[in-house]
N, C-alpha and C positions, 0 to 999 in steps of 0.2 A: 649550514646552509642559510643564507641569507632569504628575506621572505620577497613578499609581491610588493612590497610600497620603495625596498631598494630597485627590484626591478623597472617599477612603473617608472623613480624618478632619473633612473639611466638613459628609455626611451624617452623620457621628454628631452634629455638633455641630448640624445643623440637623433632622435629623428622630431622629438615634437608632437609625438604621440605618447598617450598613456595605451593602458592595454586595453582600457574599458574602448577606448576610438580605436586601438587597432581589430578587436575581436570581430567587429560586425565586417571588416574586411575580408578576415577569414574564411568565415562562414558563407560567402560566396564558393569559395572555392577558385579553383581556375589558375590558368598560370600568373596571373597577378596576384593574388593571395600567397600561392608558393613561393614566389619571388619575395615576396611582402613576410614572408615567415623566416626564408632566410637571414633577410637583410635585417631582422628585428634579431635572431640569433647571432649573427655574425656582428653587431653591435653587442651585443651583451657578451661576445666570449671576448671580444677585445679590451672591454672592461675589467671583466673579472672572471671569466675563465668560467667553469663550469656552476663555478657561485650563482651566476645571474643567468644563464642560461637553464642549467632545471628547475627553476621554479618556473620561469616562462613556457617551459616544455611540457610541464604540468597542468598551466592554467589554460592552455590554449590549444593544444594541441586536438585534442579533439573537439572543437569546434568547426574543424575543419571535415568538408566533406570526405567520406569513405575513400577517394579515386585521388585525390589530395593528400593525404597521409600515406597512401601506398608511394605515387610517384616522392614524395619526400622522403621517406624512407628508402628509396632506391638509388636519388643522388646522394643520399647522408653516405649510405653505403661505398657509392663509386668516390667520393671525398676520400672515405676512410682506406681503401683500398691504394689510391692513386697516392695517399700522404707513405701509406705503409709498402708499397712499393719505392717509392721514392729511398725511404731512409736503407729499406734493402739495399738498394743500388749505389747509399753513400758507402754503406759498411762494409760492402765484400770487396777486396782486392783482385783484381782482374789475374787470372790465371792462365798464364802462356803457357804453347806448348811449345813454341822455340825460342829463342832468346829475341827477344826486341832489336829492331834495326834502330840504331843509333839516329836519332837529327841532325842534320844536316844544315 
């Protein structure tokens, strides 16, 4: 796992904040903070995957108001859900019960 000074120098390079300027966002709460927590995740996973994403998850996440980690934790959920439905729906082969009408 990579530490907080990889992570800090990703967000500057992707949004222009370090964590020390994003935490006091946080700790508002609210759906701009929520939004503002994704978007600092969703930067750091497209970097490097879960490398720079749990340590950011780590430092910050509880600074965030009680009502703010619950609703984040329930769209992380609906994400993980909607991706893991998805790949079901790539991998099963649709099963007929009569033979397909040809196209025309």
């Amino acid at each position: 796992m990579v530490g907080k000074r990889a992570v800090d120098a990703q967000l500057r390079r992707s949004l222009g904040l370090s964590m020390k300027e994003i935490e006091p966002l946080l700790t508002t709460g609210g759906d701009s903070a929520e939004r503002k927590f994704m978007e600092c995740c969703w930067c750091l996973w497209k970097a490097d995957g879960v490398e720079l994403v749990e340590p950011f998850v780590e430092a910050v996440f509880n600074s965030l108001p009680e009502k703010s980690r619950s609703i984040l934790f329930q769209r992380m959920l609906t994400i993980v859900y909607v991706a893991q439905n998805g790949e079901i729906k790539n991998t099963i082969e649709p099963v007929y019960t009569e033979k397909p009408k040809p196209q025309t």
